[in-house]
C-alpha positions as CSV (number, residue, x, y, z in Angstrom):
1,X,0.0,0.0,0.0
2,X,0.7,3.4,-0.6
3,X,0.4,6.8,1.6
4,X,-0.2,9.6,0.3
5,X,-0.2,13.0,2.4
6,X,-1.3,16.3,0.8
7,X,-4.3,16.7,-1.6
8,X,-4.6,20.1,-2.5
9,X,-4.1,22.2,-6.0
10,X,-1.6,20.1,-6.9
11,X,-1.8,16.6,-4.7
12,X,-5.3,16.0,-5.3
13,X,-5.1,15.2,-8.7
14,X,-1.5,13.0,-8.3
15,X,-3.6,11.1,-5.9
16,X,-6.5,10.6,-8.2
17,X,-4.0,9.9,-11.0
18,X,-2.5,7.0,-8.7
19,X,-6.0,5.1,-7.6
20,X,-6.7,5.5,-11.5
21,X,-3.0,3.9,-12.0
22,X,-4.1,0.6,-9.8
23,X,-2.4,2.1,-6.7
24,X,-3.6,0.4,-3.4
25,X,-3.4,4.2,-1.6
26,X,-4.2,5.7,1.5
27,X,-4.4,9.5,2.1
28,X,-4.5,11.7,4.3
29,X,-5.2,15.9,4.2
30,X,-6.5,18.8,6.8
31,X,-9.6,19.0,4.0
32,X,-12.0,16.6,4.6
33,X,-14.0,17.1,1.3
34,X,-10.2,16.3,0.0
35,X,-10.4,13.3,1.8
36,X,-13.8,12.4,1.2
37,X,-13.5,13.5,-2.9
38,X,-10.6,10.7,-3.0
39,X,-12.4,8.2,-1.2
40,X,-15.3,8.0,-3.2
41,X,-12.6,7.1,-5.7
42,X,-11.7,4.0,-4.5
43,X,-8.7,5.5,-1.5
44,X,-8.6,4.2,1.9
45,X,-8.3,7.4,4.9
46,X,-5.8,7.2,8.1
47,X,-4.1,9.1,10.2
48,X,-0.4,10.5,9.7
49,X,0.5,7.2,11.9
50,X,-2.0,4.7,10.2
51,X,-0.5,5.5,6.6
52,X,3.6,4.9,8.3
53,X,2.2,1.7,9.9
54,X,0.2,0.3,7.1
55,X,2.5,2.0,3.7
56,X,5.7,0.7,2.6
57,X,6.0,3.7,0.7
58,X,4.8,7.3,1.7
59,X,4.3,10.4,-0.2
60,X,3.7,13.7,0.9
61,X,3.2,17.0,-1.0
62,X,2.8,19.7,1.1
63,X,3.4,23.6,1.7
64,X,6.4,23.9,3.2
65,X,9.1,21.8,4.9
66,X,8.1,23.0,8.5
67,X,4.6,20.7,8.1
68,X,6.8,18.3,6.5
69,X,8.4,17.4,9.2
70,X,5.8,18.1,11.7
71,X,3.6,15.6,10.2
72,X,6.7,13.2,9.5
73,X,8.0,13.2,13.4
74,X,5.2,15.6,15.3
75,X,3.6,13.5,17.9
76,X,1.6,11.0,16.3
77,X,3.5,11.6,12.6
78,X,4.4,9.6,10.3
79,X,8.0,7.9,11.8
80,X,5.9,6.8,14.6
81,X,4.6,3.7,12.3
82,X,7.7,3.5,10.0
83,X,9.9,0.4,9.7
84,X,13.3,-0.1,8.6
85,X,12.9,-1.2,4.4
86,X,10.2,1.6,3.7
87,X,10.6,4.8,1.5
88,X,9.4,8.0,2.2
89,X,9.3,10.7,-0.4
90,X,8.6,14.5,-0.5
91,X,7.6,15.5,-3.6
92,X,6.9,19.5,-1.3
93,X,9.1,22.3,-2.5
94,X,11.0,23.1,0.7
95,X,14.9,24.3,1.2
96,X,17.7,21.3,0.5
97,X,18.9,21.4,4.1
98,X,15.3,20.6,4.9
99,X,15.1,18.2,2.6
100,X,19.1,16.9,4.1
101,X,17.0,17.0,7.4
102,X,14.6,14.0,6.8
103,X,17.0,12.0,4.9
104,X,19.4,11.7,7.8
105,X,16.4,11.2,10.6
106,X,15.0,8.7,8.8
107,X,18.5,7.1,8.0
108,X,18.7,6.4,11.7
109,X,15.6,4.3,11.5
110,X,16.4,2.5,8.4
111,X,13.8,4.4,6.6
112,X,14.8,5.5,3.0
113,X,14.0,9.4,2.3
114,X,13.7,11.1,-1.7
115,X,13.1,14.4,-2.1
116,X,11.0,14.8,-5.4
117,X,9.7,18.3,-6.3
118,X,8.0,18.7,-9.1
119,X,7.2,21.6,-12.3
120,X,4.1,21.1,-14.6
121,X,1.6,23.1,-12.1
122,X,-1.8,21.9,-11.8
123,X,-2.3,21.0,-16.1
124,X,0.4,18.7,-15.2
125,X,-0.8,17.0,-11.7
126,X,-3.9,16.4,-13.9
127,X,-2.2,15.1,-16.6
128,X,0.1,13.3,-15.5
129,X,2.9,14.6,-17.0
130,X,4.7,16.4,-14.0
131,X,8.9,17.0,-14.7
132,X,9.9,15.1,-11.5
133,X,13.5,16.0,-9.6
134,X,14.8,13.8,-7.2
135,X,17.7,13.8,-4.5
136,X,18.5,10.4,-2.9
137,X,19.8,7.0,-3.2
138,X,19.4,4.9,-6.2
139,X,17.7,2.2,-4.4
140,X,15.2,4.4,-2.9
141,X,14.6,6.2,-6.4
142,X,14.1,3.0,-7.9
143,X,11.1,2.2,-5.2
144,X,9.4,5.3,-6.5
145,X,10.1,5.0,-10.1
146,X,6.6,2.8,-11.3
147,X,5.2,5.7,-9.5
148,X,7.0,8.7,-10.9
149,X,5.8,6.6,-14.0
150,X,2.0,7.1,-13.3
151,X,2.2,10.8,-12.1
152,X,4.8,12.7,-14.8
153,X,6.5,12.3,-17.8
154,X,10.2,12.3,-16.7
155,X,11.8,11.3,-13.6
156,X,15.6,12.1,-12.7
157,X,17.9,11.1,-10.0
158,X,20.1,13.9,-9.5
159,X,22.1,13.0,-7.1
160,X,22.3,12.8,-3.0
161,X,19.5,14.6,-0.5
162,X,18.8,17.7,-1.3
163,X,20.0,17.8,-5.1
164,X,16.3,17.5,-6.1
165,X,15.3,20.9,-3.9
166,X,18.0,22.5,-5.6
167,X,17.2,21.4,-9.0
168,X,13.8,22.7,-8.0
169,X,14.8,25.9,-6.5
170,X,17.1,26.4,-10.0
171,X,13.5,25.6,-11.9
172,X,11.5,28.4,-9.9
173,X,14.0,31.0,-10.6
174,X,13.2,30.4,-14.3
175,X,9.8,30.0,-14.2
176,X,9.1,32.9,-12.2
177,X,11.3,35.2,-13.7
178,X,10.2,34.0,-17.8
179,X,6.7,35.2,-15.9
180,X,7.9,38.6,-15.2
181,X,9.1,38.9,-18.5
182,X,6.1,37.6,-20.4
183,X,4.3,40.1,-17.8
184,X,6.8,43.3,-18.6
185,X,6.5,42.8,-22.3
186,X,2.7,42.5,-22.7
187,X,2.4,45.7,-20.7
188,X,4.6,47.3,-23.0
189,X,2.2,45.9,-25.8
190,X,-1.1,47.4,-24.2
191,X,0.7,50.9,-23.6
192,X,1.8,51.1,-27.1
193,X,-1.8,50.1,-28.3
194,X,-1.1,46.8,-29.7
195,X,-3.2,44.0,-28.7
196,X,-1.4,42.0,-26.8
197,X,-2.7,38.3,-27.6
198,X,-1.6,38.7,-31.4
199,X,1.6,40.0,-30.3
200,X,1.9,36.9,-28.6
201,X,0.9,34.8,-32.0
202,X,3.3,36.6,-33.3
203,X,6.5,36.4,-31.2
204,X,5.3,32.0,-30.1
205,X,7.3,30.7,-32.6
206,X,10.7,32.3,-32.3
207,X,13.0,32.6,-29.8
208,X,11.0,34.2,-27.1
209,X,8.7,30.9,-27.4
210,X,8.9,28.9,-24.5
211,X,6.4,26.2,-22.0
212,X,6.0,29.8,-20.0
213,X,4.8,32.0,-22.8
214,X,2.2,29.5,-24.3
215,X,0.9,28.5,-20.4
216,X,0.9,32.4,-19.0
217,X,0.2,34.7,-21.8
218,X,-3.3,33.4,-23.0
219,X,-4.7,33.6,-19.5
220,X,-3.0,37.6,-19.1
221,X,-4.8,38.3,-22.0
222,X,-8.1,37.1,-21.0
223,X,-7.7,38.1,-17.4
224,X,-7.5,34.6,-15.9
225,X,-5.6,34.7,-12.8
226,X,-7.6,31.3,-11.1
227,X,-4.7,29.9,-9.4
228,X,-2.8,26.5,-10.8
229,X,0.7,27.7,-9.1
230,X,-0.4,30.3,-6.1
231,X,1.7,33.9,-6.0
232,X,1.7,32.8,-2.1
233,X,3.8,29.0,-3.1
234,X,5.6,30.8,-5.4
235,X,6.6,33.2,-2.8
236,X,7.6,30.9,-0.7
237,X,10.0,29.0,-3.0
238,X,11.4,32.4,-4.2
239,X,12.3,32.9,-0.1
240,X,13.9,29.4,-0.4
241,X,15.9,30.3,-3.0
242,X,16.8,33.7,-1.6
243,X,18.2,31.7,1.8
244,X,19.9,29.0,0.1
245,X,21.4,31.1,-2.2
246,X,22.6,33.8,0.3
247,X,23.9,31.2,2.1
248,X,26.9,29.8,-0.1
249,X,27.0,33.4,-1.3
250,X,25.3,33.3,-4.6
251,X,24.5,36.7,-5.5
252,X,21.2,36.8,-7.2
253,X,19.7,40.0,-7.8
254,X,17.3,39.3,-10.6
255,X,15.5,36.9,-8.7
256,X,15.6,39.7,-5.3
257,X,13.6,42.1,-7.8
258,X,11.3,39.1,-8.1
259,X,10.5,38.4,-4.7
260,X,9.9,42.4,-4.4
261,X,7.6,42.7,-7.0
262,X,6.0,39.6,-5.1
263,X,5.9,42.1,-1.5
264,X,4.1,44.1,-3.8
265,X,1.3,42.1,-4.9
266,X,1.0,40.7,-1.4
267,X,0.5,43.9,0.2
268,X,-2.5,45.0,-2.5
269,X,-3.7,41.7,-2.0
270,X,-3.1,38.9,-4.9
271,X,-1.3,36.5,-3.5
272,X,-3.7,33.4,-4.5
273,X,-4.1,34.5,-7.4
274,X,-2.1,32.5,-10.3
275,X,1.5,33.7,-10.8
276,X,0.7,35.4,-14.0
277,X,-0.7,37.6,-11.8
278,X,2.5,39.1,-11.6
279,X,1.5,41.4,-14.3
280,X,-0.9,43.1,-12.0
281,X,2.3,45.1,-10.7
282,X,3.8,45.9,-14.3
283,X,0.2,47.1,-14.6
284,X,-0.1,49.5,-12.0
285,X,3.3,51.0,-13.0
286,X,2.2,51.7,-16.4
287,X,-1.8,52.6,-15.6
288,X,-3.3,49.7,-18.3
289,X,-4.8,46.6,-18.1
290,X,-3.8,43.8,-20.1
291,X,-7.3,42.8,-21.7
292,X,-7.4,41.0,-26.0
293,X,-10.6,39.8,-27.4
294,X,-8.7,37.9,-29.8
295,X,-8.3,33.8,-29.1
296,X,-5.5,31.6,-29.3
């Protein structure tokens, strides 16, 4: 049996993709109607300790690595019903000294640890076809794999704890920042009076074409901000960056402006709203709205 721990934007949907897959799975989430919605699906419900007692393998996705370890070794967690053989894996974007954290407290019980953050927001949870980074030891990374299998469309072992929270803090850097670009540029567009979507149709195919541009432009255009990757998550890994980087003395000042601009929004309010919300600030700057009737 499985655990899984964690069904919200994001977990919900690589639970559902996992009873769909033939996974024997039992979850676990502060939302009830989470609980309840997988269920009805065909999931069993326990507690934190229930899922390390009956799971050989455990996955939890959740908001940052503080309730990660609370619910792994908080009174009545996870550890408490863990045996030496099983695998526990984090698929939560959290700091790599968090991440460092589990895999050696769990070492000491013969539990295996793999940190396994993931990129494809929610399209991807749904589809299955997440971009899966791990840090661990083979062994443990091979557990996982027929997993990994079911919920995205590549899986890599990077190397030891922790390298998969780097590669993922190294992935939010671009994402968020080819955001703030996308956001920048198409204000510049509505300024000059040009709409904006066909500037987009226009610019897709060359070298400014990217996975950003054809997920985040589209729903600036049309004023979608309904949230698959939160301003507030986004803001957290963009802190996580920030620390890890300023400590091994990496200076990274485009990503600072970022996580200003991201203040910003969260003092006037936007921070679950999707992070092409970001263009709400570029906005303000330049008094227009981003707004095209035209469709993709």
């Amino acid at each position: 049996m499985v655990g899984f721990i964690g069904l919200g934007i994001m977990g919900r949907p690589m639970a559902k993709n996992l009873v769909n897959g033939g996974v024997d799975l039992m979850v676990n989430d502060v939302d009830e109607n989470a609980v309840r919605e997988l269920t009805d699906c065909g999931a069993k419900a326990g507690s934190y300790r229930d899922i390390g007692e009956a799971c050989d393998i455990v996955i939890t996705i959740l908001p940052n690595g503080s309730i990660v370890q609370s619910v792994l070794f908080g009174e009545g967690g996870v550890a408490e019903g863990l045996s030496a053989g099983k695998t526990v894996c984090d698929m939560s974007s959290v700091t790599p000294d968090e991440s460092r954290f589990c895999y050696a407290k769990l070492k000491e019980i013969g539990v295996g640890f793999i940190d396994a953050p993931v990129s494809g927001g929610e399209p991807g949870a749904i589809a299955g076809t997440l971009a899966i980074m791990c840090g661990g030891d083979e062994a443990d990374f091979l557990k996982m794999q027929p997993y990994f299998d079911i919920l995205g469309s590549s899986s890599v072992l990077i190397g030891p704890s922790g390298d998969g929270s780097v590669t993922k803090l190294a992935n939010q850097i671009i994402v968020n920042l080819n955001i703030i670009a996308v956001s920048e540029a198409l204000v510049l567009a509505e300024k000059a009076g040009t709409d904006p979507m066909k500037v987009y149709k226009a610019i897709r195919g060359g070298l400014a074409g990217s996975a950003v541009l054809d997920a985040k432009a589209p729903m600036i255009c049309r004023r979608d901000f309904k949230p698959g990757g939160k301003i507030s998550i986004n803001h957290k890994d963009i802190k996580n960056v920030l620390a890890t980087a300023h400590s091994i003395d990496v200076p990274v000042p485009f990503t600072a402006q970022l996580f200003e601009v991201q203040q910003t929004l969260k003092a006037s309010g936007h921070m679950d709203d999707d992070h092409c919300g970001y263009v709400q600030y570029f906005e303000q700057l330049a008094g227009v709205e981003v707004r095209s009737d035209e469709t993709v």
